[in-house]
KERO-766650 format. One record per atom (N, C-alpha, C, O): residue number from 1; residue in one letter; chain; atom name; x, y, z. Coordinates in steps of 0.05 Angstrom, whole numbers. Layout:
<atoms>
[NUM, A, A, CA, [X, Y, Z]];
...
</atoms>
This chain:
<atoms>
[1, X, A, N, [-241, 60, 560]];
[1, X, A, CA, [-231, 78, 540]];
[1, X, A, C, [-253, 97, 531]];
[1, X, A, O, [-277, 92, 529]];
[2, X, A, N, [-241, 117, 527]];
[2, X, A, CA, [-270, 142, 517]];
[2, X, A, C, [-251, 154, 488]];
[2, X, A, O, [-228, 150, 479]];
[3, X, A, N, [-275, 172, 479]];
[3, X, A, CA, [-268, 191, 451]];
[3, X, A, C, [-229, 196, 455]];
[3, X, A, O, [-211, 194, 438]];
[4, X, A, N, [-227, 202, 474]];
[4, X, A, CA, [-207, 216, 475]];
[4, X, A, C, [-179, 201, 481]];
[4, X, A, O, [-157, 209, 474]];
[5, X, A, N, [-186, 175, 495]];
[5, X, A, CA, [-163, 162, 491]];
[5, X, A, C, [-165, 148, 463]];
[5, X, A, O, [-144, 135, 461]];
[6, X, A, N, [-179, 145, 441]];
[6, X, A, CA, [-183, 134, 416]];
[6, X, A, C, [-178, 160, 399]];
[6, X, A, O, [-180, 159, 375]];
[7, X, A, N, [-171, 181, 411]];
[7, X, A, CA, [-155, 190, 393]];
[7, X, A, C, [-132, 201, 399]];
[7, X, A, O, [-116, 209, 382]];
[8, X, A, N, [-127, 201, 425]];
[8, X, A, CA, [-87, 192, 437]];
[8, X, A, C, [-89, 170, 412]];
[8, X, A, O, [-86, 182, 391]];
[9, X, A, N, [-92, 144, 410]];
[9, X, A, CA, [-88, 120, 401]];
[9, X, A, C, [-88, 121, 370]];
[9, X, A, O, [-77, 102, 357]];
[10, X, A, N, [-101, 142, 355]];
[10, X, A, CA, [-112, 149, 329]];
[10, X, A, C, [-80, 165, 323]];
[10, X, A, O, [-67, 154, 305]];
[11, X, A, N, [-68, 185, 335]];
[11, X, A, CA, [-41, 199, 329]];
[11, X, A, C, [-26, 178, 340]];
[11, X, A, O, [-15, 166, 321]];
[12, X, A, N, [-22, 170, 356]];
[12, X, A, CA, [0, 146, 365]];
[12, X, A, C, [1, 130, 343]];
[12, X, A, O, [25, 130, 338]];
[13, X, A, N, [-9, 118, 328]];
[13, X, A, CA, [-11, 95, 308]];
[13, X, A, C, [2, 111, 284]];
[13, X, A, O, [13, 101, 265]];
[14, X, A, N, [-3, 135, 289]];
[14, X, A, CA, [4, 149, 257]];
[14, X, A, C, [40, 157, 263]];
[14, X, A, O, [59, 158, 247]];
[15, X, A, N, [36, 164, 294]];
[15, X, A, CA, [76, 175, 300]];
[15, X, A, C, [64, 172, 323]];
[15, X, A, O, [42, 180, 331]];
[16, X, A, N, [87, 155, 336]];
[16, X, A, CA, [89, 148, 358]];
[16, X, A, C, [116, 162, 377]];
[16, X, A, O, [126, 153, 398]];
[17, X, A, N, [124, 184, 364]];
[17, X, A, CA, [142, 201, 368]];
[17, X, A, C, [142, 234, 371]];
[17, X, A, O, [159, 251, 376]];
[18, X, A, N, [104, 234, 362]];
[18, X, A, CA, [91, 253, 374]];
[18, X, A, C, [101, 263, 409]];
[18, X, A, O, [105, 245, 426]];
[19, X, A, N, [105, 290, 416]];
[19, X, A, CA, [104, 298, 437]];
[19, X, A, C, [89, 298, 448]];
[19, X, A, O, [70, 308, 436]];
[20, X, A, N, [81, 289, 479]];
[20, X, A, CA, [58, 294, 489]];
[20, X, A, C, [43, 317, 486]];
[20, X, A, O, [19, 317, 481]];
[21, X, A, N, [64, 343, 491]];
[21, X, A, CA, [44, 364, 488]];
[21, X, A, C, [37, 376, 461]];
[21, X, A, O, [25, 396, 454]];
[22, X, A, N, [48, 359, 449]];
[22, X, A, CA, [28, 361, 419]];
[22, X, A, C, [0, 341, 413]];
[22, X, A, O, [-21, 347, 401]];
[23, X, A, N, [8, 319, 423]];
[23, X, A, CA, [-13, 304, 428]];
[23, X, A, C, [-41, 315, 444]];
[23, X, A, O, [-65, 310, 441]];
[24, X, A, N, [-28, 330, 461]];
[24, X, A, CA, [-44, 334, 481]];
[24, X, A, C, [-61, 359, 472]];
[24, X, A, O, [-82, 366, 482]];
[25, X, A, N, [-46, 375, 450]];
[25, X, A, CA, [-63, 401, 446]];
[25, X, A, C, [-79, 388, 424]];
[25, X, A, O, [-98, 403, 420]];
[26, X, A, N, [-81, 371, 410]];
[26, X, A, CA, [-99, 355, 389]];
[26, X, A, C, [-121, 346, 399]];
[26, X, A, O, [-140, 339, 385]];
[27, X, A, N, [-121, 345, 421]];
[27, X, A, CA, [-147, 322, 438]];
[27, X, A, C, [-157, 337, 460]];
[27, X, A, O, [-176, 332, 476]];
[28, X, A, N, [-136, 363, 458]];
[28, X, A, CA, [-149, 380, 475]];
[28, X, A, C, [-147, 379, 512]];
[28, X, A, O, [-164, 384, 530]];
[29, X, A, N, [-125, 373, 511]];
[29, X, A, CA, [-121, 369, 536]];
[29, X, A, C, [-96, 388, 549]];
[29, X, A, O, [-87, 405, 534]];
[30, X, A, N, [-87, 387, 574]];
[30, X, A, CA, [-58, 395, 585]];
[30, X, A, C, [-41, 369, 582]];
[30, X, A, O, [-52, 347, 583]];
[31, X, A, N, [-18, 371, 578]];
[31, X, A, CA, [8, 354, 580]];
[31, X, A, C, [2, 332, 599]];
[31, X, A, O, [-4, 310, 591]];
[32, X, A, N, [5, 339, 634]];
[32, X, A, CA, [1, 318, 649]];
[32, X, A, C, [-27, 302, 650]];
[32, X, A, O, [-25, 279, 658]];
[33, X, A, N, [-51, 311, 643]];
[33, X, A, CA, [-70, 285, 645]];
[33, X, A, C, [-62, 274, 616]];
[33, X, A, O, [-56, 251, 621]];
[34, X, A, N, [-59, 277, 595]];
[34, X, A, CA, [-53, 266, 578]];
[34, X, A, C, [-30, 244, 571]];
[34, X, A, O, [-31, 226, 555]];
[35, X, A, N, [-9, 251, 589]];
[35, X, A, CA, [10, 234, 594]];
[35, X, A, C, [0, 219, 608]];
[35, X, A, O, [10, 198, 601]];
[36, X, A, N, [-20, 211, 634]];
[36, X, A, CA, [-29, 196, 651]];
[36, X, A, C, [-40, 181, 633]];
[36, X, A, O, [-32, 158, 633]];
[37, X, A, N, [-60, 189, 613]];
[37, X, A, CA, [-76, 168, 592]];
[37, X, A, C, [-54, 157, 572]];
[37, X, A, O, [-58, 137, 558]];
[38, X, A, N, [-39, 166, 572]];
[38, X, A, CA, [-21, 153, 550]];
[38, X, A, C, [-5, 132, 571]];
[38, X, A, O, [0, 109, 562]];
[39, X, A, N, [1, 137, 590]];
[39, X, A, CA, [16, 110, 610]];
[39, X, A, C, [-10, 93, 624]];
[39, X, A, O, [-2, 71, 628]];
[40, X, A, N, [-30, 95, 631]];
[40, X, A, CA, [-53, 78, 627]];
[40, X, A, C, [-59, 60, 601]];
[40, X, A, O, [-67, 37, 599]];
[41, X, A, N, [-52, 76, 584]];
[41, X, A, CA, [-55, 55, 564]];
[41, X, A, C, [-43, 39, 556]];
[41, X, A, O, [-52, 20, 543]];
[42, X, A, N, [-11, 44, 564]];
[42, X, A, CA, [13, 29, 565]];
[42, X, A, C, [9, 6, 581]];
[42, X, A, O, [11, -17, 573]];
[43, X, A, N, [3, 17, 611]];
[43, X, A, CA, [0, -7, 628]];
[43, X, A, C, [-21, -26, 628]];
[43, X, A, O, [-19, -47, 641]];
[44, X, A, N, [-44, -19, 611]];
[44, X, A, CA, [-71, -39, 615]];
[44, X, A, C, [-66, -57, 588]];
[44, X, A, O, [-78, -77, 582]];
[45, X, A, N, [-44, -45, 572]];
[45, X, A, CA, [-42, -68, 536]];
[45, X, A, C, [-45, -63, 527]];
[45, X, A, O, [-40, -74, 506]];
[46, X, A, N, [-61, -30, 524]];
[46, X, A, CA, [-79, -31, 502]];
[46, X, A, C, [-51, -14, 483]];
[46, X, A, O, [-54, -15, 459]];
[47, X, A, N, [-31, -3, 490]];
[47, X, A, CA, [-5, 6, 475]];
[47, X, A, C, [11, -18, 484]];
[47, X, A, O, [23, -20, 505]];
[48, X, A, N, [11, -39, 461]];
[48, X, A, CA, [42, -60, 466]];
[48, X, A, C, [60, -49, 469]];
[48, X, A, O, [71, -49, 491]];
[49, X, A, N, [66, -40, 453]];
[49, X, A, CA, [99, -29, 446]];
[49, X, A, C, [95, -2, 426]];
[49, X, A, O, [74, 6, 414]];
[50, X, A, N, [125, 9, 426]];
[50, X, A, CA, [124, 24, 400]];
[50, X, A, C, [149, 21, 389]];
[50, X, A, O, [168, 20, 404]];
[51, X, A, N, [151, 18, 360]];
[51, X, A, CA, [167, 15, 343]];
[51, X, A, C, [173, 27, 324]];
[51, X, A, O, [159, 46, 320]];
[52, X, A, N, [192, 22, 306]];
[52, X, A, CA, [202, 44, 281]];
[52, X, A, C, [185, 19, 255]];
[52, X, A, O, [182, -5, 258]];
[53, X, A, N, [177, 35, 233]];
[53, X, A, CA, [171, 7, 208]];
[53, X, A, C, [194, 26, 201]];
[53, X, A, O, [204, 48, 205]];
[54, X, A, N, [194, -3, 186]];
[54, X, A, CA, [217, -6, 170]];
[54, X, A, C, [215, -3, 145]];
[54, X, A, O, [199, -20, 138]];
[55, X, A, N, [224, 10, 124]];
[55, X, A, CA, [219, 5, 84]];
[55, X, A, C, [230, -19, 80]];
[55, X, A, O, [254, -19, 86]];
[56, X, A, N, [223, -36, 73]];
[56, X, A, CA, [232, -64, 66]];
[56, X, A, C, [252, -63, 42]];
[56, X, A, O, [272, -77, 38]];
[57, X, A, N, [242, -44, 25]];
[57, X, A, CA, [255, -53, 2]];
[57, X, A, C, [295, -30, 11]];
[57, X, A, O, [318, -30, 2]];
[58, X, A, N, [283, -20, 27]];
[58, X, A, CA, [312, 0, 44]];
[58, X, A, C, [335, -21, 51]];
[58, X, A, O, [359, -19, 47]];
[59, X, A, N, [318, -42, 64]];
[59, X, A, CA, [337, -57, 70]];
[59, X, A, C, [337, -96, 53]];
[59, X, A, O, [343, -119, 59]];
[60, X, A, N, [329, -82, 35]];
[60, X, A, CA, [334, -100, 13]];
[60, X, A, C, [322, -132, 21]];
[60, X, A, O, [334, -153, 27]];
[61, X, A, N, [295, -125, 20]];
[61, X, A, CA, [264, -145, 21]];
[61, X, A, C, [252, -143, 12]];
[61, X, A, O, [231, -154, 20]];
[62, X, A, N, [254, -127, -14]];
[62, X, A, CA, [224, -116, -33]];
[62, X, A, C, [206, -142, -45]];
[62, X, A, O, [188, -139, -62]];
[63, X, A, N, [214, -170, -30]];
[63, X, A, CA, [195, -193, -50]];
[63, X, A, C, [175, -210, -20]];
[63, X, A, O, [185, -225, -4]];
[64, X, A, N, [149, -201, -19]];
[64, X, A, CA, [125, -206, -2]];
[64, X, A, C, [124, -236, -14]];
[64, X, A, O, [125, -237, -39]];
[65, X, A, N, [123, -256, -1]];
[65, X, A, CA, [117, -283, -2]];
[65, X, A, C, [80, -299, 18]];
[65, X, A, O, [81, -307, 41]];
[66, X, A, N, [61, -301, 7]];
[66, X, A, CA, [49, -310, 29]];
[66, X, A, C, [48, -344, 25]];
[66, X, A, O, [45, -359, 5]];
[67, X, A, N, [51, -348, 49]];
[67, X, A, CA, [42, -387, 46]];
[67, X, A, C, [27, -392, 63]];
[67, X, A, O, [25, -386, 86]];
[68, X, A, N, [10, -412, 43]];
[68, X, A, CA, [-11, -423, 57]];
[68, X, A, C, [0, -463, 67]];
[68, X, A, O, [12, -479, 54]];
[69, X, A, N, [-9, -465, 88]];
[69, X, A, CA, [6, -489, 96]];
[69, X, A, C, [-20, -503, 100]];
[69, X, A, O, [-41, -490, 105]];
[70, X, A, N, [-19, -525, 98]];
[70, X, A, CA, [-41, -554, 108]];
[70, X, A, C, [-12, -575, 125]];
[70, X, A, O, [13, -574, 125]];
[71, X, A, N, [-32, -591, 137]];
[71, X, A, CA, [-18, -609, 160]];
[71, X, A, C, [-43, -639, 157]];
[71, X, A, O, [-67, -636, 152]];
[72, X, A, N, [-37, -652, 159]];
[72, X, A, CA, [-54, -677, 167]];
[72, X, A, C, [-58, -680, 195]];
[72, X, A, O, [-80, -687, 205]];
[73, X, A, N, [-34, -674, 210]];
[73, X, A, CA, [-21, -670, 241]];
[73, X, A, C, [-37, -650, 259]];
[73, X, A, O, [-27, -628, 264]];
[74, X, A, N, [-52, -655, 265]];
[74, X, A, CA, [-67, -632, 283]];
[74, X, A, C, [-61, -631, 318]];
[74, X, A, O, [-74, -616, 333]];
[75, X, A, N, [-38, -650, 328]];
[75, X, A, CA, [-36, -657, 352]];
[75, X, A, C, [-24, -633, 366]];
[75, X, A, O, [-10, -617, 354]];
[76, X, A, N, [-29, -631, 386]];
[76, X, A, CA, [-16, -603, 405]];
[76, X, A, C, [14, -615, 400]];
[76, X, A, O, [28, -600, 386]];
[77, X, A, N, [26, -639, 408]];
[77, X, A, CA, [57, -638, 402]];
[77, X, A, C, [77, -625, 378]];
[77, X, A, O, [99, -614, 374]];
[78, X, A, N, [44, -640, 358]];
[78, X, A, CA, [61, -633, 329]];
[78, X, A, C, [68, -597, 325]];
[78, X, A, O, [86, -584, 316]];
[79, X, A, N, [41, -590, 339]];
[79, X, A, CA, [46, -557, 336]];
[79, X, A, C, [67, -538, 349]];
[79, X, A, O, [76, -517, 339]];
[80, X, A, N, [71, -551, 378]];
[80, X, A, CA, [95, -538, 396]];
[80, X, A, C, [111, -535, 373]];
[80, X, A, O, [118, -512, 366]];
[81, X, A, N, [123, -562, 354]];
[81, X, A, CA, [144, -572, 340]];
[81, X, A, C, [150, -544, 319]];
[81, X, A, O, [170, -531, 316]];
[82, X, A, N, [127, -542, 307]];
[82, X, A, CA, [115, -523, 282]];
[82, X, A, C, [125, -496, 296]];
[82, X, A, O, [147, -485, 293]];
[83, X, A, N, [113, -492, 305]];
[83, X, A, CA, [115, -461, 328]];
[83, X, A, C, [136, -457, 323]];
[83, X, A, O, [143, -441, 306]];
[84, X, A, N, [155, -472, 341]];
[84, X, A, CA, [181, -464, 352]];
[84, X, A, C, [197, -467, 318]];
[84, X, A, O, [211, -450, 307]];
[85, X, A, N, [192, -487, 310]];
[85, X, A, CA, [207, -483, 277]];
[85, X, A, C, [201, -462, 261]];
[85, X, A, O, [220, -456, 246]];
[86, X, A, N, [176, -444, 259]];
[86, X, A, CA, [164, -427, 248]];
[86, X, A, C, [182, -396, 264]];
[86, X, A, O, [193, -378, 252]];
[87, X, A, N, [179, -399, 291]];
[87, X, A, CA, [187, -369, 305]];
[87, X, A, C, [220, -367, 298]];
[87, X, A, O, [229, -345, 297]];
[88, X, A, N, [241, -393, 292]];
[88, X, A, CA, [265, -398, 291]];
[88, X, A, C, [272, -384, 260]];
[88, X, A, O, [296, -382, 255]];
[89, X, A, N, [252, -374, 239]];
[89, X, A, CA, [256, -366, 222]];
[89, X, A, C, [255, -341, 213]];
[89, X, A, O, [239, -343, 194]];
[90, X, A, N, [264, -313, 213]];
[90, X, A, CA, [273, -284, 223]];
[90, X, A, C, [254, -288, 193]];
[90, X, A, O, [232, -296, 201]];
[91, X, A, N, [252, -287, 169]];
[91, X, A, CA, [245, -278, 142]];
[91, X, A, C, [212, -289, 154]];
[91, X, A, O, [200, -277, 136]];
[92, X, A, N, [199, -296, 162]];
[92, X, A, CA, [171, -299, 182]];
[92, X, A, C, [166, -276, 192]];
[92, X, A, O, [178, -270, 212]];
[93, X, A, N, [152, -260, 183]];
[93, X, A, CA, [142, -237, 190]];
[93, X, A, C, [112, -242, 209]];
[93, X, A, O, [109, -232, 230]];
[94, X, A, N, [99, -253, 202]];
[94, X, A, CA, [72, -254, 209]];
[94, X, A, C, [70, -286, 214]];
[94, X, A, O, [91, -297, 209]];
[95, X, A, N, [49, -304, 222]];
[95, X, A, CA, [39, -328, 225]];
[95, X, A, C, [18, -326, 236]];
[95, X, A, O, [16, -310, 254]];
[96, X, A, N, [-6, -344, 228]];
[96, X, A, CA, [-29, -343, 233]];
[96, X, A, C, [-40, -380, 237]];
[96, X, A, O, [-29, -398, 224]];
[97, X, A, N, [-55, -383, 250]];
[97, X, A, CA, [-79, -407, 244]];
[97, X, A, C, [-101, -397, 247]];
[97, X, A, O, [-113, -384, 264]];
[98, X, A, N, [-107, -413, 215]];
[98, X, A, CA, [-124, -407, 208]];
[98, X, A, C, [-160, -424, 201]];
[98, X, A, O, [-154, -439, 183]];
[99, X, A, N, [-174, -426, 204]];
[99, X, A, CA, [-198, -435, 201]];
[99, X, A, C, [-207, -445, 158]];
[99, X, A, O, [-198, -437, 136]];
[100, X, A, N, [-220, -456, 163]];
[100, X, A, CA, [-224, -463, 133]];
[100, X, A, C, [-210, -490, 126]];
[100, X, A, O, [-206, -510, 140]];
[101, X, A, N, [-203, -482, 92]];
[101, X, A, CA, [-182, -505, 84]];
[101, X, A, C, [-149, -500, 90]];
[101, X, A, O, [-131, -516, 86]];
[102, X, A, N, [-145, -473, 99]];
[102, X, A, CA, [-128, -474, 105]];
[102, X, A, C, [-117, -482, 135]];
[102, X, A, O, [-132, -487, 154]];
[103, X, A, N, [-95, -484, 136]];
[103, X, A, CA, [-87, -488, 171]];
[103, X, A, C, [-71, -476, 186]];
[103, X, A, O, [-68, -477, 211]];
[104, X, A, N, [-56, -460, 163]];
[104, X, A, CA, [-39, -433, 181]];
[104, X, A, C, [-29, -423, 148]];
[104, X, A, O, [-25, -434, 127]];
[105, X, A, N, [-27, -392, 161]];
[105, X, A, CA, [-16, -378, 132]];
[105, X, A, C, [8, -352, 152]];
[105, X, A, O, [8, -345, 176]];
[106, X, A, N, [29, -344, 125]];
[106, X, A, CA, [47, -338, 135]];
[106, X, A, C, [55, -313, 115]];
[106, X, A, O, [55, -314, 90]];
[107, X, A, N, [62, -294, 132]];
[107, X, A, CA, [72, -267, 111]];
[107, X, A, C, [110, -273, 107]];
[107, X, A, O, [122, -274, 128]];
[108, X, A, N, [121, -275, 89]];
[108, X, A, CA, [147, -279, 87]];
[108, X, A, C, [160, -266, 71]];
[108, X, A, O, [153, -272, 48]];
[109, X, A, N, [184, -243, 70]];
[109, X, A, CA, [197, -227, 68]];
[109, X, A, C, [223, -234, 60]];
[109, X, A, O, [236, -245, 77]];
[110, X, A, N, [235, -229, 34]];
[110, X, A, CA, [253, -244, 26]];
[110, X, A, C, [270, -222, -1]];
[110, X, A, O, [257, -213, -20]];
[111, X, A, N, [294, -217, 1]];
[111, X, A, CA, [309, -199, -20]];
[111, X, A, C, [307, -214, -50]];
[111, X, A, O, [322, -202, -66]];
[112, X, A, N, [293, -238, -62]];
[112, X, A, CA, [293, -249, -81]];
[112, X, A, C, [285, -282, -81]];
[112, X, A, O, [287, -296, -61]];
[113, X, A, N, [277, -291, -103]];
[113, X, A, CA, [259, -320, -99]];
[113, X, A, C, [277, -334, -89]];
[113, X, A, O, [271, -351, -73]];
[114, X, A, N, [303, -329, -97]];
[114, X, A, CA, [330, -357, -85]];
[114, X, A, C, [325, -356, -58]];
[114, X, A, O, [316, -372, -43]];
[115, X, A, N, [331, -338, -56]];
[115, X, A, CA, [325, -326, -18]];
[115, X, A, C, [299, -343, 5]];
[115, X, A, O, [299, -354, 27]];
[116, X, A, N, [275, -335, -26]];
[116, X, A, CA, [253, -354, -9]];
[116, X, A, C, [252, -383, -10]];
[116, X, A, O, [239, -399, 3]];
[117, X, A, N, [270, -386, -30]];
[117, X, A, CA, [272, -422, -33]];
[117, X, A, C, [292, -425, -12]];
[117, X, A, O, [297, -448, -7]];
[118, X, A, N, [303, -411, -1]];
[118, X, A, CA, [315, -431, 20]];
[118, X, A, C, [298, -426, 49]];
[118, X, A, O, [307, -441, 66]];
[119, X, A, N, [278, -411, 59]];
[119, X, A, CA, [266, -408, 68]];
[119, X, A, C, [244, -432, 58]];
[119, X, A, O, [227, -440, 73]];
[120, X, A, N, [246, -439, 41]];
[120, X, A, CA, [214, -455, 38]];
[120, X, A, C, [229, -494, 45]];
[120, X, A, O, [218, -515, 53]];
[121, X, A, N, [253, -487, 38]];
[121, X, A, CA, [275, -510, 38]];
[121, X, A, C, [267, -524, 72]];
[121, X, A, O, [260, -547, 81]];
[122, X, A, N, [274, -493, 87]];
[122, X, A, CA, [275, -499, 121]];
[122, X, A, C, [251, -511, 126]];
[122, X, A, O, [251, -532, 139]];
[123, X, A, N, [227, -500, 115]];
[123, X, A, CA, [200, -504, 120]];
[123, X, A, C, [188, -540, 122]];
[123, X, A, O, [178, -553, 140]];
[124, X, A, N, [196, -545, 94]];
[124, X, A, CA, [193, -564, 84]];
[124, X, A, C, [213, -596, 100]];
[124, X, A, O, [203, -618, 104]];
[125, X, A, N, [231, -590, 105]];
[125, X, A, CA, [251, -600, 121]];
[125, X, A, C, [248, -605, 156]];
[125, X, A, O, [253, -624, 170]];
[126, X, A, N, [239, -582, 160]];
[126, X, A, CA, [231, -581, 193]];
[126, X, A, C, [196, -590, 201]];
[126, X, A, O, [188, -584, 224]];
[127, X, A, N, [186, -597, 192]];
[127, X, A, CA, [160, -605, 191]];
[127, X, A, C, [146, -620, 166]];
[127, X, A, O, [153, -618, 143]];
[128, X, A, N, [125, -638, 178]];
[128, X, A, CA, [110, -656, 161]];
[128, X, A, C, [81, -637, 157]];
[128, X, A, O, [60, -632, 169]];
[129, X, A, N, [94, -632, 137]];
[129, X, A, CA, [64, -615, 119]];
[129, X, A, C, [55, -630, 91]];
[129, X, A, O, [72, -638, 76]];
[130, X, A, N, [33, -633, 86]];
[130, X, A, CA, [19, -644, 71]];
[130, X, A, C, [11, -622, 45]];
[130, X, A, O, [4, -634, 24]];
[131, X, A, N, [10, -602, 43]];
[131, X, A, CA, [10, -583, 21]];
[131, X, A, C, [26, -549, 38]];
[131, X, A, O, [17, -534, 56]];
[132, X, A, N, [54, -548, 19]];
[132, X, A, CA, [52, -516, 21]];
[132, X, A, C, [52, -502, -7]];
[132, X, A, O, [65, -513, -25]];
[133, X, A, N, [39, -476, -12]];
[133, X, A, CA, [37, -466, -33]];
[133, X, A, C, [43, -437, -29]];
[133, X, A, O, [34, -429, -8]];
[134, X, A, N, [54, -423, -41]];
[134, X, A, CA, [64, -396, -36]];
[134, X, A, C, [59, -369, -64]];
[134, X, A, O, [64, -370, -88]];
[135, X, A, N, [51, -355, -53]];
[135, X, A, CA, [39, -333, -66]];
[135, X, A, C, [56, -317, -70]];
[135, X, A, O, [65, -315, -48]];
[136, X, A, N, [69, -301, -85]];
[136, X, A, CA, [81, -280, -82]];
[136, X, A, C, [71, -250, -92]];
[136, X, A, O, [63, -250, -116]];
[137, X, A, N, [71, -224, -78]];
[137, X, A, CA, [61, -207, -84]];
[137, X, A, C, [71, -189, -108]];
[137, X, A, O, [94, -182, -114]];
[138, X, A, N, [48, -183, -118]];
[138, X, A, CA, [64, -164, -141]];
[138, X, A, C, [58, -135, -137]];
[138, X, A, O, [64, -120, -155]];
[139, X, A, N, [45, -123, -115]];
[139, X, A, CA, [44, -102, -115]];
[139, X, A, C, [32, -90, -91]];
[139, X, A, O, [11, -100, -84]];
[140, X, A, N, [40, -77, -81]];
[140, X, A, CA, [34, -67, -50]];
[140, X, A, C, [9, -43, -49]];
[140, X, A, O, [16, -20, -50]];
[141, X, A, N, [-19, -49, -46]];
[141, X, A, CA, [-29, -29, -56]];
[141, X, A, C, [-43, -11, -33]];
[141, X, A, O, [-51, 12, -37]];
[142, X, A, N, [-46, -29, -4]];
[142, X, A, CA, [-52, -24, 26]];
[142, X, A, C, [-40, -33, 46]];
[142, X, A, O, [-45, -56, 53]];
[143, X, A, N, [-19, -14, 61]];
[143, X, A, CA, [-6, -31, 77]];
[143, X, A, C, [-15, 0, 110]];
[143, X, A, O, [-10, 24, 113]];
[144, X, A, N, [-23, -13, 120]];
[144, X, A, CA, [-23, 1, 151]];
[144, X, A, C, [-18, -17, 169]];
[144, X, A, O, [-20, -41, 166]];
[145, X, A, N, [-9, -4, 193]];
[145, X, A, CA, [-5, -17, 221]];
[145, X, A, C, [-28, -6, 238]];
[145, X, A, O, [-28, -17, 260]];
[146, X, A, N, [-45, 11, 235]];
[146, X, A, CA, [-59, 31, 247]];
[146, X, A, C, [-86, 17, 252]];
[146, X, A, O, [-98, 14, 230]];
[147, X, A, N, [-101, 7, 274]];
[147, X, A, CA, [-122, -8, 271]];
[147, X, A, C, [-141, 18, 269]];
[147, X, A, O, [-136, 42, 274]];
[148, X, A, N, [-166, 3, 259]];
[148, X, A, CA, [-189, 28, 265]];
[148, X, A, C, [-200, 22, 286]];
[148, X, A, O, [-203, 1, 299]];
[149, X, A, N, [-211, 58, 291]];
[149, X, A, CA, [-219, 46, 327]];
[149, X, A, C, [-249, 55, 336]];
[149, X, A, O, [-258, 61, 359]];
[150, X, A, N, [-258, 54, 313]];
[150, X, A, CA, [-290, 61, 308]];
[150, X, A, C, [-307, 44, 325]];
[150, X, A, O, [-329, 52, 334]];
[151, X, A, N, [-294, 11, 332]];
[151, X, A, CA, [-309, -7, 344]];
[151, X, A, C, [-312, -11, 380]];
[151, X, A, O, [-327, -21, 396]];
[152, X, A, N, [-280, 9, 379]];
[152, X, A, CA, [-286, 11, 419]];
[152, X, A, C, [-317, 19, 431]];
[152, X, A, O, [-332, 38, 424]];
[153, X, A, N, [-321, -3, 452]];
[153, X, A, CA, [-343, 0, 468]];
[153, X, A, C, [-341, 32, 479]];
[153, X, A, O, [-358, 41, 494]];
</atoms>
């Protein structure tokens, strides 16, 4: 990757519905090599996908939940178990393991607390966890999808 596909990747992150040949007059290029770098990038990973965000609170999710989970259970079985209980739950936005005292933390998206208590109900029910504790956000003050790309080799 050079200057110029990191900033194809710099407008892509911002609208991904950019025209090429608008893209392409930004970075200073013609239409077709620019489309070649933009389907190169598609095909090597470095573009997963593209998608629409969503306003959460549009479709009635305005309450950010994070939980932090502990396990005593560290066995690869127990985790397949976790996994697959964890991905089976649509209000799971994010999941992580994590290093520290924690052992996995979770972004969870929910139209009101009743909402997340039955989400925390499933949690608690489908797996042997030893502490979960849940955070809820009160205010959204940085939210991007857009990585920075200052660090490409």
């Amino acid at each position: 990757m050079d200057a110029i596909d990191c900033r194809i990747l710099a407008l892509l992150q911002v609208d991904a519905t950019l025209p090429v040949a608008e893209i392409a007059t930004q970075v200073g290029l013609s239409s077709t090599p620019c489309w070649r770098r933009i389907q190169r990038l598609r095909a090597s990973g470095v573009i997963q996908r593209q998608v629409a965000l969503v306003d959460p609170r549009r479709v009635n999710l305005p309450v950010t939940v994070f939980v932090t989970i502990r396990t005593r259970d560290h066995s690869e079985a127990w985790f397949e178990r976790f996994r697959t209980s964890i991905t089976l739950i649509p209000e799971v936005v994010e999941f992580f393991r994590m290093s520290g005292d924690i052992d996995y933390l979770l972004r969870v998206v929910v139209p009101d607390i009743a909402a997340y208590d039955r989400v925390y109900k499933r949690l608690i029910a489908d797996n042997a966890l030893s502490d979960v504790s849940s955070s809820f956000a009160m205010e959204e003050i940085k939210f991007t999808t857009a990585l920075p790309l200052g660090y490409v080799p």
